[in-house]
Every structure is written in structure tokens, then in C-alpha cells.
N, C-alpha and C positions, 0 to 999 in steps of 0.2 A: 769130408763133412760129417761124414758116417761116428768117427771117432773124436767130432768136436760135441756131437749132439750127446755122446755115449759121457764125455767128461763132464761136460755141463749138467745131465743129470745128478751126476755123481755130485758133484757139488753143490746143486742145489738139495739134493739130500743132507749135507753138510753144513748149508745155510740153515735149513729149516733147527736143528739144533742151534745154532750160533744166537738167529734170531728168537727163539724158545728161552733160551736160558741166562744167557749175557742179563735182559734187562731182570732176572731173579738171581742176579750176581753167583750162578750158577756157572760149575768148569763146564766146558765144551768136550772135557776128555772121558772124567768119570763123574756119574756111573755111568756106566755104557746103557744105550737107549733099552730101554724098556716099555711094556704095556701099561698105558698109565691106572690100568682096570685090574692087572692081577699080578703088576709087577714084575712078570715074565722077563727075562732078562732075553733081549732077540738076539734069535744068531744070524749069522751069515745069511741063510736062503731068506729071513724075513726082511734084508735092509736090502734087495736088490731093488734100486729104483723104477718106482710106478711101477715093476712085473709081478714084484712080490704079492705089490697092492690087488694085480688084477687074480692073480693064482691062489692067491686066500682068499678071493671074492668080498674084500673091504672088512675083516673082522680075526682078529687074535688069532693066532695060529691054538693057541692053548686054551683062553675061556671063552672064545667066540664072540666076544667085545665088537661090537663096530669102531674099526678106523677110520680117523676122520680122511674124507678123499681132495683134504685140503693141500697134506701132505705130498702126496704124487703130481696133484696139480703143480706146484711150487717144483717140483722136482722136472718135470716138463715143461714150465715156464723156462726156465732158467736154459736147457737146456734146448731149447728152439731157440731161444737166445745168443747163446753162443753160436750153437748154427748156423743160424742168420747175418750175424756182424759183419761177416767179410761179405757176404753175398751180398750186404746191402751197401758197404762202405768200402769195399775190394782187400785186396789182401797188402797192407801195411806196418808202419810201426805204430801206428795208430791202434792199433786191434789191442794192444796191448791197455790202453787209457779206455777201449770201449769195454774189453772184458772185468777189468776192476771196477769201472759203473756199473754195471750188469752190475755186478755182486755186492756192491752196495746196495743199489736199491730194491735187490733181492730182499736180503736179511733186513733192509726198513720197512719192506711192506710186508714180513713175517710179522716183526716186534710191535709195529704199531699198530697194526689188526687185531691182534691180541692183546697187548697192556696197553695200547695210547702212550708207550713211552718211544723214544730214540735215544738208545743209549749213547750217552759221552764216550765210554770206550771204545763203540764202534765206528763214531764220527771220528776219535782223533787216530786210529788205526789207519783210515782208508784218507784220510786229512796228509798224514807222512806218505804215504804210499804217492798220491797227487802230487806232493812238493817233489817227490824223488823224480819220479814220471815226467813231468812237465820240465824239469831240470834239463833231461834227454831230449823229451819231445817238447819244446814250450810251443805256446800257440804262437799266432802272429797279428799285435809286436808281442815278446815276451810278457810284457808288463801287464798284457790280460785277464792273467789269471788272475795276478793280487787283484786288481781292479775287481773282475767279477765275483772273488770271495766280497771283499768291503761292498757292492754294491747290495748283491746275494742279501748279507747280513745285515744291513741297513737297513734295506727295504722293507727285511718281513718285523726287522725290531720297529720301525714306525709305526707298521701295523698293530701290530702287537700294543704297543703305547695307548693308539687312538681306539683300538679297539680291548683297552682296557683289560688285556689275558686271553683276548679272543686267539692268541697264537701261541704256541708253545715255546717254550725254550730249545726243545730239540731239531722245530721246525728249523726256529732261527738258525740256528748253528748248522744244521743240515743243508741251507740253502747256501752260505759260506762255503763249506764242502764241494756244493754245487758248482757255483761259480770257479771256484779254484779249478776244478776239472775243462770248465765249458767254455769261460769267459764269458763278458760281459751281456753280449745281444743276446747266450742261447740262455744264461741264466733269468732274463728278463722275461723271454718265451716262456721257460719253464712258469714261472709264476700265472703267466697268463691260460697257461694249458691246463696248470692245476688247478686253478679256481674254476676256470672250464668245469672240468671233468668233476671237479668237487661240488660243483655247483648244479651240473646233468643231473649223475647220479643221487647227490642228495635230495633234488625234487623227485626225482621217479623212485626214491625210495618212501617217500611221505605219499604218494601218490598211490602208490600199489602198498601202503600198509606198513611195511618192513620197516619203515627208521618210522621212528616218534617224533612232530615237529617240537624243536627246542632240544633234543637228544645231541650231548656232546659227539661229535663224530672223529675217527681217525683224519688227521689232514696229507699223512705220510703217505697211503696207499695213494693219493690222486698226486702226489708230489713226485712220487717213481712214476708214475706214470705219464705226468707231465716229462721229468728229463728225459726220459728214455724216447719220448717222442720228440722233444725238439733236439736230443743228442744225433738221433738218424737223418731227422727229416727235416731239421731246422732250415737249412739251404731251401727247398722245396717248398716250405711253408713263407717262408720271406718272400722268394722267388711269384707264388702263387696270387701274395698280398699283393706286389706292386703291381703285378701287371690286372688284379680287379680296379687299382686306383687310377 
């Protein structure tokens, strides 16, 4: 567990780039990461994940710059993530479909916190990756997945119609991604879990100040958040409904 926790940092270190730069059609290779305050080019001891962060005490090794500690956060999400998959869904071939969600919805809730975009590039990357996946692992029947990408994609482009632009493009296409991974029922969850949680936190951010009412909001960070919960706990959540009905 030890050396899944230590990889999944590592990689979400590697997301936090991906998601950074992809949507400023920016390479993920060069330049190598720098201070974005004195352009420091970092080496080695500055990119150890979240340690660096804590051993420079949040700020530039060289002009003393505060680092943002969104950074490590992300690097520690990701990596209790991995962590966690087999412990919560055992050890599988499956792990392999929950660690590529993981890492999708990593770098969308990087990209879309910061620009409000979802890049195309990185939907149709993790888009092949799911067809290849599913190919090995399909769900069951097979034909779930196409179903839950076309229902995924439907659903939120209807929304999107009646509500006039109130959804993005990238949502749309994201939730298509979605479904192709999940199928049908947890794609469906997902939407209900996102509006949930988009819907919480947006009131208690007009509440306590922090968002402006009418301020376009990111819809991507409450959409990772939705799959990822009805990805684990979908059964559970189904499970929990029928027996309150």
C-alpha cells in the first residue's frame, strides 16, 4: 500500500502539470517546471512530492515566493487514491479502470478550477484508453458502456439546450467519457451526485461570502467528485436507497 500511496503522489505531481498546461496548449515536457515568481528552473529536492512543499515551508526555495499548497494537496489526493482503490474494491482487474478514473478526474478537477476549461485532448486520450480497457474488462452486458457514454452525452447536451449554455461542452463530452467507463446506472448517479455537491457547496459558498451569487462556477470539480463517489460506492448508495423505500 505503502508504494501505491508513494506512486500516486508521484503522479499526481504529474497531473498537476498535465492539468496546468494541456488546456494553454502548452507541452507537459518542456520547460521543465519552474517558479512561476522568479522563473527558477526546480530541481530534484524542490519536485518531491507534498515533502518538498512541507521542507521549504510553502515558498521558493530561491525568491521566497509563496507556493500555492493546492499543489501538494492534489499530489496527496491522488495519492490516497490509489491507495485506497483496492482497499475499498479488493484487489482486481478492475483496479486497473479505477486507477485511469482516478487520473482522469485528477487533471479535470486541476484544469477546470483554474481555466473552466476540459480539454478535448485529454477527454479523447482517457476516451481510447476506456474503449481499450473495457475491450479486456467490459462491464456486464458488454453493451453498457456505449449505452452509458450516449446516455452520459445526452443527458447533459439536453441540459445544456434547455438551459441555454448553462453547460459546457467539455461537461458534455466528459460525462460520455464518463459513462463509457461506468455504464449506464453509475453514469446517471454521477449526475445526481454532481448537482448534489454542486449545488451544497455553491450555497455555502454565497452564504459564507466566497462565490458571488450569479458567478459562473467550475461544474468539473463537483463532476469528479460525483464519479468518483458513485465509482466506489455506487452499490452502497443504490443499496442504501431501496431499503429507505
Amino acid at each position: 500500500m505503502v508504494y501505491l500511496l508513494l506512486f500516486g503522489l508521484c503522479l499526481g505531481s504529474f497531473y498537476n502539470v498535465v492539468g496546468l498546461r494541456i488546456p494553454l496548449n502548452q507541452s507537459i515536457i518542456k520547460p521543465r517546471s519552474h517558479c512561476p515568481n522568479c522563473n527558477h528552473t526546480l530541481t530534484s529536492i524542490d519536485l518531491i512530492p507534498v515533502l518538498s512543499y512541507v521542507f521549504l515551508r510553502g515558498k521558493c526555495r530561491r525568491c521566497k515566493a509563496p507556493i500555492s499548497p493546492f499543489y501538494p494537496i492534489i499530489e496527496l489526493i491522488t495519492g490516497l487514491l490509489f491507495m485506497f482503490a483496492p482497499i475499498i474494491m479488493g484487489w482486481s482487474y478492475e483496479l486497473i479502470i479505477a486507477w485511469t478514473f482516478i487520473s482522469l478526474m485528477v487533471i479535470i478537477f486541476v484544469s477546470d478550477i483554474h481555466y473552466m476549461i476540459i480539454p478535448d485532448k485529454v477527454l479523447l486520450v482517457f476516451a481510447v484508453l476506456f474503449l481499450l480497457e473495457r475491450g479486456f474488462l467490459p462491464l456486464s452486458p458488454w453493451w453498457d458502456s456505449v449505452l452509458g457514454a450516449v446516455v452520459g452525452f445526452t443527458l447533459l447536451l439536453i441540459i445544456a439546450v434547455l438551459s441555454k449554455g448553462g453547460m459546457g461542452g467539455g461537461d458534455i463530452k466528459l460525462f460520455a467519457v464518463i459513462g463509457l467507463a461506468v455504464g449506464t446506472k453509475l453514469v446517471l448517479l454521477t449526475f445526481f451526485l454532481a448537482t448534489f455537491f454542486g449545488a451544497f457547496f455553491g450555497i455555502l459558498g454565497v452564504l459564507t461570502g466566497k462565490v458571488n451569487k450569479g458567478k459562473p462556477m467550475p461544474f468539473g470539480p463537483y463532476i469528479a467528485l460525483g464519479a468518483l463517489a458513485a465509482y466506489f460506492f455506487g452499490n452502497q448508495i443504490f443499496h442504501w436507497y431501496l431499503s429507505m423505500m
